[in-house]
Structure formats: structure tokens, C-alpha cells
C-alpha positions as CSV (number, residue, x, y, z in Angstrom):
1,X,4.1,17.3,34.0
2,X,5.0,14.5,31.9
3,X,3.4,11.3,31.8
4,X,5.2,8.0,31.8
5,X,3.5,4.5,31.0
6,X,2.6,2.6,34.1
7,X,2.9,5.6,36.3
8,X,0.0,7.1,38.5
9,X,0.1,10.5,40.4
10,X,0.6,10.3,44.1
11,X,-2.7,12.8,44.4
12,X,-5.2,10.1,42.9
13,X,-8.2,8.7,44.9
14,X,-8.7,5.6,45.3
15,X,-11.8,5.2,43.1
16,X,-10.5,7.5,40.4
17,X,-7.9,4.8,40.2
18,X,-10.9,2.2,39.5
19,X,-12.3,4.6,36.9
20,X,-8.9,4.4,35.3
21,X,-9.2,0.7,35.7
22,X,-12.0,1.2,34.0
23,X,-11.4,3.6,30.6
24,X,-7.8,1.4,30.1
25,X,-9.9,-2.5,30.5
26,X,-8.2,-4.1,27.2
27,X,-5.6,-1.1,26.5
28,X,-2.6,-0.9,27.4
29,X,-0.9,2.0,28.9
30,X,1.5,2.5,25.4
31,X,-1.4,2.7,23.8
32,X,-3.5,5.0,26.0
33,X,-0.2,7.5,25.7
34,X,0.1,7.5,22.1
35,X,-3.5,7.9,21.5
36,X,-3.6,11.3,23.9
37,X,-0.9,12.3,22.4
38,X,-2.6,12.0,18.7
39,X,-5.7,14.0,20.2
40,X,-3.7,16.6,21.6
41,X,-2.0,17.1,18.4
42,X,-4.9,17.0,16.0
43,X,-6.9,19.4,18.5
44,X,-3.5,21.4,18.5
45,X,-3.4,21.7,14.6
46,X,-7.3,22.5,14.2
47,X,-6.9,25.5,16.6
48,X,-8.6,24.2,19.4
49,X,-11.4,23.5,17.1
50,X,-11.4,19.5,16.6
51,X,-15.5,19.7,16.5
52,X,-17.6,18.4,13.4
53,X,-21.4,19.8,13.1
């Protein structure tokens, strides 16, 4: 499923959308996406192992 800025799933509660509310207070949804998308990649590129000891 691909996620577009702005957009929220049909199946969403309403208070997980006031957790989302929540996490995204003072960033913006651009943001948000390009910062999962960093995650993703790094964890991705580590082997699923993005975990310092």
C-alpha cells in the first residue's frame, strides 16, 4: 500500500487519528514520509539490524 501525504486509511479509529495528531504536532506530513522512508532504508541496508548496544 502506498502512502500519500495528507492521506489517512479509511480503517482508522477515531482516537488512533488523535495519536497521529499527536506524533505529527509541528511536522508536516512531507516530512513524516521522507523520514519513514530514511528508516526503512537504513534498517533495509543494515539487514534488519539498525540496533546499537
Amino acid at each position: 500500500m502506498e502512502y500519500s501525504p495528507g492521506s489517512v486509511p479509511p480503517s482508522r479509529s477515531g482516537g488512533q487519528d488523535e495519536l497521529r495528531a499527536g506524533r505529527h504536532a509541528g511536522i508536516s506530513d512531507e516530512e513524516c514520509l521522507i523520514t519513514l522512508k530514511v528508516l526503512q532504508r537504513l534498517t533495509r541496508d543494515t539487514g534488519g539490524q539498525a540496533w546499537h548496544h
